[in-house]
N, C-alpha and C positions, 0 to 999 in steps of 0.2 A: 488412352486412359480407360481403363474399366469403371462399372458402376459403382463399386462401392466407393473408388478413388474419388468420381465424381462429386461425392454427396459430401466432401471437405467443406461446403460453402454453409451446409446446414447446422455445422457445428456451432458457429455462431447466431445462424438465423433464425433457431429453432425457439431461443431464449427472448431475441428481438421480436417474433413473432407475438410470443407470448405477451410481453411489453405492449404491442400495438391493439392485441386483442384486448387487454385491460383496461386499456387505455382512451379506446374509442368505444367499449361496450359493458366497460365492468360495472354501472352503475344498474344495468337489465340484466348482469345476470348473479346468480345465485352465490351465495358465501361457498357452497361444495365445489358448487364449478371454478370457482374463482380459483379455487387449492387446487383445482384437479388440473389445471392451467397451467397456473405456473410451476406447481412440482411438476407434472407431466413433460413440459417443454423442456428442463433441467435436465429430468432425470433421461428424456429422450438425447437431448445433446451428450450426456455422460455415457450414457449405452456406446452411442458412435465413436464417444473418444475410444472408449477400450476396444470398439471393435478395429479400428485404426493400430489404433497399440500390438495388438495381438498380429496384426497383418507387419507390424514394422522389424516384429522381432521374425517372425515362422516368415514372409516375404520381402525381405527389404527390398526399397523403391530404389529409381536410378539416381544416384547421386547423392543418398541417404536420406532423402526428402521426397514427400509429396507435396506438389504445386498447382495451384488453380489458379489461372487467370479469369478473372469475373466481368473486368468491363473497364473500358478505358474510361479512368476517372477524367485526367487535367490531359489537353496537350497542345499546350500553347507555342509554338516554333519549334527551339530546339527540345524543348521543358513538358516529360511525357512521364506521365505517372498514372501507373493502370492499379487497380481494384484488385487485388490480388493476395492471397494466401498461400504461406509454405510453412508446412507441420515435420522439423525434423525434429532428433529426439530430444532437444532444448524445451522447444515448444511443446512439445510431446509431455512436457514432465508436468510444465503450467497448464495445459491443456487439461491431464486430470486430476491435475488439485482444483482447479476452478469448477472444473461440473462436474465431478463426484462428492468434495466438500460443499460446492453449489448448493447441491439435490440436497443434501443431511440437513443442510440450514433451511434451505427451504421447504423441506417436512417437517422440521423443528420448526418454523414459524407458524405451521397453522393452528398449532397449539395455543406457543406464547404469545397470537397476536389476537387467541380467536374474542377478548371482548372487544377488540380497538374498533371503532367508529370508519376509520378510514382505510379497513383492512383491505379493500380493494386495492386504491391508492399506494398500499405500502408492497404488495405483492407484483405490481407494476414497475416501482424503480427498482426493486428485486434482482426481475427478470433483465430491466435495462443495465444492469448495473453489473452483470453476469455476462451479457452480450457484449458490454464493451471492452472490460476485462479482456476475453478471448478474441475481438478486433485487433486489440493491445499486442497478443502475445502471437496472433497467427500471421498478421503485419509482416510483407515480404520487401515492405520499403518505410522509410522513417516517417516520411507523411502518412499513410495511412496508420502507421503505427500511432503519430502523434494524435490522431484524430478520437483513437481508442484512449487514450493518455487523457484527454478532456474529456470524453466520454465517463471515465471513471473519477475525474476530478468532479464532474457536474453532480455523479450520481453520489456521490457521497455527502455534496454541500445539502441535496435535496434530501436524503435520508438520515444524516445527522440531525438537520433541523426538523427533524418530521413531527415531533412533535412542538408544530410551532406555536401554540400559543400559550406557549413559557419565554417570556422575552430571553432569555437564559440561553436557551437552545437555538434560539434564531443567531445570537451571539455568539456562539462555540461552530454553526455552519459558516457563518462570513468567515470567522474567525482562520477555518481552516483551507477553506475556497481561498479567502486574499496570500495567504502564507503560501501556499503549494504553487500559488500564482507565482511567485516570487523563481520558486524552480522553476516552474514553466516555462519562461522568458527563457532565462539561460539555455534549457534546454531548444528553445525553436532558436536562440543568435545561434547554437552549435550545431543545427544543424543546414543553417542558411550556407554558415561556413565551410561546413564538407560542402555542399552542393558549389559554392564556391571557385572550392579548390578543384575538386572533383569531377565535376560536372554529372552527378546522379544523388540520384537518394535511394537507387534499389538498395539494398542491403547487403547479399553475397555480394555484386558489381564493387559497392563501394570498402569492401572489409577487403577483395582481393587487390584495390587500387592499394590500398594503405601497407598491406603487404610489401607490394611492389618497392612503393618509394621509402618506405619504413621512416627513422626519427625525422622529424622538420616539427620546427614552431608552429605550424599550422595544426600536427595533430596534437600538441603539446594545448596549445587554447582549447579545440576541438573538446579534449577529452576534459577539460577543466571546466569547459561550459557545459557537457553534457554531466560531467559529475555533478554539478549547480541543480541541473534537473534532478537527478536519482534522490540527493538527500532532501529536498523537496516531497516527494513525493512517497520517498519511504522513513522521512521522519528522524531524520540522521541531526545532530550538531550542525549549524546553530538552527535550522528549522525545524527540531519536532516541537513547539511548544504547541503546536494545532493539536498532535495528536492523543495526548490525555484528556482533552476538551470534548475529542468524539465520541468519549462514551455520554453523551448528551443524548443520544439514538437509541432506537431498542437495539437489548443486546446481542441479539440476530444480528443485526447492520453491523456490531460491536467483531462479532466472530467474520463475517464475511470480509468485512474491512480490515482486520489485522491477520486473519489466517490465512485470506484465498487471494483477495484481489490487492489491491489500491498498495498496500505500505512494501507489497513485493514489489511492484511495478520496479522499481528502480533498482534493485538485485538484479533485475531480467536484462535491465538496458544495460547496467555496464556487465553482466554475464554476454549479451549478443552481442554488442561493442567490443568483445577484449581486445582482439587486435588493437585497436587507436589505444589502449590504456598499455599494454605491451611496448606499444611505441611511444607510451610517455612515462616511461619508467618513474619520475618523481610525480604526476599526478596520482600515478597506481599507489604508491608508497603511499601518499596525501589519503587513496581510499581506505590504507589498513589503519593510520592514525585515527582516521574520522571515526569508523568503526571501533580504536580501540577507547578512544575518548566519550562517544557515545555509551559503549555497553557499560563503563564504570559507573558515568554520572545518570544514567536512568535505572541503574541496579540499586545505588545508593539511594535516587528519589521513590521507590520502591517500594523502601524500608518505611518510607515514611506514612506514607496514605492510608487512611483510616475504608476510602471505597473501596469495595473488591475489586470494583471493576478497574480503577484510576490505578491499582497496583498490577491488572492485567494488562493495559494499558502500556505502563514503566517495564513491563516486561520485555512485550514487544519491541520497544524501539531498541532495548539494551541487546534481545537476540536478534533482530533486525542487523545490529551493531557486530554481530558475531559475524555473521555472512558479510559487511563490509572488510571487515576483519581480514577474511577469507581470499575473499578477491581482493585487496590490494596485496597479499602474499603469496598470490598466484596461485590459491589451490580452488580451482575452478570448481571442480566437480565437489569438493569439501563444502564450497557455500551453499551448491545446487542441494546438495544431501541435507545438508540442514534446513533449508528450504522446505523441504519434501517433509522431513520428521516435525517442524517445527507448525506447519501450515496441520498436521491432524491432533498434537498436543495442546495447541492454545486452541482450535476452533473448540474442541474437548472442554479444557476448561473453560471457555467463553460460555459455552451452551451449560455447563453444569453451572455454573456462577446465574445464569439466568433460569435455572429451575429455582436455586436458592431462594431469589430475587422476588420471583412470583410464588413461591409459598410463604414466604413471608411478607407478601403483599405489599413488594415493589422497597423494599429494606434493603439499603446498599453498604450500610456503616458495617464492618465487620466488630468493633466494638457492643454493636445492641444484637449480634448473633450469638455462638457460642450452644456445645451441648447435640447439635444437631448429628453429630455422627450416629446412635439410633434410630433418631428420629426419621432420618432419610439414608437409609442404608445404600442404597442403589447413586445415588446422586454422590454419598460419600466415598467408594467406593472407586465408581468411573473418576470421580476429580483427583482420588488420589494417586489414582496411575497417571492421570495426566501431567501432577505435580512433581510426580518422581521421575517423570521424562523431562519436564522442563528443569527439573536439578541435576539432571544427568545421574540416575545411582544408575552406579555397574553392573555390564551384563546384561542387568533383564529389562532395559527400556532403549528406546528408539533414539532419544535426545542424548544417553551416555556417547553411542555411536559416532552422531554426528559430530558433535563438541568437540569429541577425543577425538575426530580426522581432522578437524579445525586445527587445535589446538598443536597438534605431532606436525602437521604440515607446517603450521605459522613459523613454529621453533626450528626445523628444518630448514625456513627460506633463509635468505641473504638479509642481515641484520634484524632475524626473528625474533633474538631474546628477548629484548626487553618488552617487543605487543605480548608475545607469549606470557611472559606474568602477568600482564595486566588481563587477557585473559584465563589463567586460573585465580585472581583475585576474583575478577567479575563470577565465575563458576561459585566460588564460597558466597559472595552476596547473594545470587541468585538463589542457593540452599537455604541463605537464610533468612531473605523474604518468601520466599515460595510456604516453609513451612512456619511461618511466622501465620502467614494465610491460614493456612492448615488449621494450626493450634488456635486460634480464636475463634473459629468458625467452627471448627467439628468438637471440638474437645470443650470442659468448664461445665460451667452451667448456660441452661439456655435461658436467652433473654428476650425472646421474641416468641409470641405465638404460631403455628404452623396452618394457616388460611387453606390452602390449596394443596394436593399431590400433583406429582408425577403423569401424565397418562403416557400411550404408550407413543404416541409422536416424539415426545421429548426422549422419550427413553431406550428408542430403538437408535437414534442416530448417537448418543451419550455409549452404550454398548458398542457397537460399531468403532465407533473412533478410539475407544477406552483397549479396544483389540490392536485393532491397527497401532497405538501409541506404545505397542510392546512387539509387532511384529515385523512391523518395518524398518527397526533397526538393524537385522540379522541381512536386508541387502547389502549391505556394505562392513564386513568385517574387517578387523586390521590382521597384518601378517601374524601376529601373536595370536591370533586365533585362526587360522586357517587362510587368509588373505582370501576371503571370499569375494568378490566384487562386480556384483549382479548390478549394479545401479551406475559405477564411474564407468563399466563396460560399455551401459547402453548409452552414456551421456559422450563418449570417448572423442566420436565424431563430430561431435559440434564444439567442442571445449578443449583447452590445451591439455595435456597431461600432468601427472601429478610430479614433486620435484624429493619427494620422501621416500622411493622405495630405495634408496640405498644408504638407508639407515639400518645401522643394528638393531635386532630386537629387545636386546638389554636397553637399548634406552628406549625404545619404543614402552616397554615396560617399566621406566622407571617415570618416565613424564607421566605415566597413566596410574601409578602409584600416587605422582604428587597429587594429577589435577581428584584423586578419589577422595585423597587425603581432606582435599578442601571442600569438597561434597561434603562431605562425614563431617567437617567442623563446623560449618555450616549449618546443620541439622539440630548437631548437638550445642551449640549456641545459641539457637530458637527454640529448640528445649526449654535451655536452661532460663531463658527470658520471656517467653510466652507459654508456654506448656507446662511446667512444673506447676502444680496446685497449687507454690505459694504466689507465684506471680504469675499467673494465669489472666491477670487482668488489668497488667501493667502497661500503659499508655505511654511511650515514650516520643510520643508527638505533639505532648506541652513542653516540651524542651527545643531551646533555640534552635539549636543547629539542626533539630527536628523539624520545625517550623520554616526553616527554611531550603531545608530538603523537599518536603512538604509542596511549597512552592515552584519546585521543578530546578531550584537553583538557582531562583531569582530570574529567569532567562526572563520572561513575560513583565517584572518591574521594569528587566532593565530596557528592554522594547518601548515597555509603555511611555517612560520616562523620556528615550531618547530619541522616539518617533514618533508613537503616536499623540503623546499629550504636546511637543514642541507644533505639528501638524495639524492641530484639531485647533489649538490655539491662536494659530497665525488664521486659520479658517475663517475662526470665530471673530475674530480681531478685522479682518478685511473684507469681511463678507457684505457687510451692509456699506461700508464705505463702494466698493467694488461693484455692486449692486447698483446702488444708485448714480454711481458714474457711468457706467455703461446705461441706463437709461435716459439719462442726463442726456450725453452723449446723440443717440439716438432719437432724443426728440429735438434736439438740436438741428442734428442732422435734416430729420424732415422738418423743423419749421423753414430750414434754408433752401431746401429743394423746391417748396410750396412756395413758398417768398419770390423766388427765383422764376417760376412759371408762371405765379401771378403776375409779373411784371410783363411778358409775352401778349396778355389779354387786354391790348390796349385800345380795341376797336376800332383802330383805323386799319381800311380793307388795302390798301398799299402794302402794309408791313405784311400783312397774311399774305400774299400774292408772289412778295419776293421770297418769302420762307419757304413757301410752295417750289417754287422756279428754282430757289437754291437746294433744296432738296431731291428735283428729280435731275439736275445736272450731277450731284454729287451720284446721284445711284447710276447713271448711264454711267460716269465715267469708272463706278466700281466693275459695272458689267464688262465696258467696252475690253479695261485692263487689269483686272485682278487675273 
């Protein structure tokens, strides 16, 4: 292993570092230093990634992968599990969305955080939070990889609620900590179960066992446990009701958490898992429903949110929903790509929605903005290429790209059709909350004063991404334009191949007509309801089925209703009964032990004598024959 090979361990440790310096010293040192920390650690981990990157294409490593052994963690008999990372180009793709969109957030935070009180504090789970992410994705075995999985569960309950003394936000971090719990579980019974059956938890070892033995019921649970995890933790049908809640956190945590780390995690496991989903044909099927049932009812709840943030949010889980979409249709590299376009278009709008946010002095209702499009020309600007990549218009944005390899694959697989319209329906919702957003916020009259600008922290990573959200879509062309395919090339190796090129390009071009078509209605339907001057300021979220869109679709009633209020009741109900029996109980207990010894202390020296005598006969003969 040469040098530069060697320094794979720093990739993550660089960030962790950072973490522990803050941690153990940030309260001595300086607000400058504090920024020069943790962007410094990031942006030094992200340097390494591309320098890694640039070595995998101009020298690829033996077996498509670089591998580091760091140190035997567990090894208990037969049960041996080493400390260990392997960066192929999977990992490769997470590797720098995580600490290059890392760095942009975490130079965008010294801006938007620099009145906060606990700016050290927040630049700490940051770095922790970055660190574990890439434990997560650089993981050469399921345990160390789970270890990263809670690592990013922890760091999200700790940064959502960061601002805790809003009882409000301490509620939306439990909130979201106990739900992903709920995947969690699943995903450690699934992977108890490989180990099981298997006898490993490495990763390649156990993805070439399941090769091997291919369908059995074992990997058929397997992959139904581990899917339990993924929609857990990427916010999928029936768990994302956590994830509208997390915009409780600053909207840094807001952008890191839906662009770079935490709500991919679970695209990543059943991306690095396909094999076991391969081998359960109907679970994989189960992940393109989940996916297609998700991206409707979070497009639709969307529509309805008066926050920006709460409709960036509904965004997310709905493209989240695309990429399940994806991989249960088998178009492996189709999720990965949207992955890739989708992680610099929302951190883009995340970060512009939080310039908004703090010029207008912490204003999240898009109903009291409005007019802003001179006002902030730079901020309106970047967010609307970001908007026009999250709608997918053709041609000139990153998100048209991805969608349309989503979407042409989906319709291509075995029994495509019908996800397929449900994803070009979802593509028209998404048009027409995206610029629903738009038209309230930038257009009208303004209804809020402007506190604060722009400076250039916020506004060099806002550029940056605002480029990127237009240039990264030309990696991956469809054969109607060249079949370019710089990005399924590099991802080739680690991912099945695609099941679409032997399709004509008349329909390749007429699905791309329809999904355009719904683009463009889309647009022009939030035009003609938000935009147009005369209903410019029409509110259509005092209406029921608005209201209850609104709501998320009732998931959280019907939760509360069916678990936590029946739970919290029987609590309440048995708590004090319960209580005092078990002390009952316990004093009971010792008044009888005390009762029972008193009765021993009866001062005649005989009885002490034989107790003595009975007692060293009983221990000689434990010695003589135990």
């Amino acid at each position: 292993m040469n040098f530069v090979n060697s320094l794979l361990w720093t990739i993550p440790a660089l960030p962790l570092a950072g973490f522990i310096t803050l941690a153990l010293f940030g309260d001595r040192i300086a607000r400058r230093s504090v920024s020069r920390i943790a962007v410094g650690t990031v942006s030094l981990s992200a340097l390494l990634a591309l320098v890694f990157a640039f070595r995998f294409v101009t020298a690829p490593p033996e077996g498509q992968a670089f591998q580091q052994a760091l140190w035997s963690w567990i090894h208990v008999g037969s049960f041996s599990v080493d400390a260990a990372l392997r960066l192929d180009s999977l990992s490769m793709v997470m590797v720098l969305v995580v600490t290059v969109i890392g760095a942009l957030i975490h130079l965008y935070s010294t801006e938007y955080m620099a009145d906060d009180e606990s700016y050290t504090r927040f630049f700490a789970y940051l770095n922790l939070f970055v660190a574990a992410m890439l434990t997560l994705v650089l993981a050469d075995n399921l345990l160390f990889l789970f270890l990263g999985w809670e690592g990013v569960g922890l760091c999200s309950f700790l940064l959502i609620g960061f601002w805790y003394e809003d009882p409000k936000n301490g509620r939306a971090a439990a909130k979201a900590f106990l739900v992903t719990r709920i995947g969690d579980v699943f995903m450690l019974i699934g992977m108890l179960l490989l180990f099981w059956h298997f006898g490993t938890l490495h990763i390649q070892t156990l993805l070439g066992a399941v090769n091997t033995e291919g369908h059995s019921w074992h990997l058929t649970l397997a992959a139904l446990l581990l899917l339990g995890g993924a929609i857990g933790k990427s916010g999928q049908v029936p768990l994302q009701v956590w994830l509208p809640d997390a915009m409780a956190g600053p909207t840094p945590v807001s952008a890191l958490i839906h662009a770079a780390t935490m709500v991919t995690a679970g695209v990543y496991l059943i991306a690095r898992m396909n094999p076991i989903f391969i081998h359960a044909p109907g679970i994989q099927h189960l992940v393109a429903v989940i996916g297609a049932v998700t991206l409707l009812i979070a497009g639709l709840c969307a529509l309805a949110q008066r926050d920006i943030k709460r409709v960036l949010a509904y965004s997310t889980v709905s493209q989240i929903g695309y990429m399940f979409l994806a991989l249960g249709a088998g178009a492996w590299s189709a999720a990965m790509f949207h992955f890739f376009t989708h992680a610099i278009f929302k951190a883009l709008l995340f970060m512009a929605a939080g310039a908004i946010i703090v010029a207008l002095h912490h204003e999240q209702d898009m109903f009291k903005m409005g007019g802003l499009r001179r006002r902030m020309p730079l901020v309106f600007w970047t967010y609307l290429i970001g908007s026009l990549s999250l709608a997918a218009l053709p041609l000139v944005t990153a998100g048209f790209y991805s969608k349309d390899k989503i979407l042409f694959e989906v319709f291509t697989s075995e029994h495509g059709k019908l996800l397929w319209a449900v994803g070009v329906a979802g593509a028209f919702i998404t048009a027409l909350y995206t610029f629903r957003m738009n038209f309230l916020v930038f257009f009208g009259t303004q209804k809020s004063e402007i506190h604060k600008g722009t400076g250039l922290a916020m506004a060099l990573p806002l550029m940056l991404l605002a480029a990127g959200a237009t240039v990264v879509g030309f990696f991956e062309l469809p054969a109607v334009f060249g079949h370019f395919t710089l990005f399924s090339s590099f991802i080739e190796h680690t991912l099945p191949g695609t099941h679409g090129d032997h399709a004509s390009h008349s329909l390749e071009l007429m699905l791309m007509a329809v999904s355009t078509a719904a683009v463009f209605a889309g647009i022009a339907v939030a035009y003609f309801i938000w935009g147009s001057a005369a209903k410019k300021s029409s509110d259509v979220t005092k209406r029921p089925l608005s209201r209850l869109l609104a709501s998320g679709m009732g998931f959280d009633w019907l939760y509360e209703r069916a678990i936590v209020s029946p739970y919290s009741a029987g609590a309440r109900a048995n708590a004090a009964d319960a209580v005092n029996a078990l002390y009952t109980a316990l004093v009971s207990g010792i008044e009888a032990i005390a009762f029972s010894l008193a009765r021993t202390q009866s001062g005649r020296l005989r009885w002490y004598m034989a107790a003595i005598a009975f007692g060293a006969v009983v221990g000689i003969l434990l010695v003589v024959y135990a």
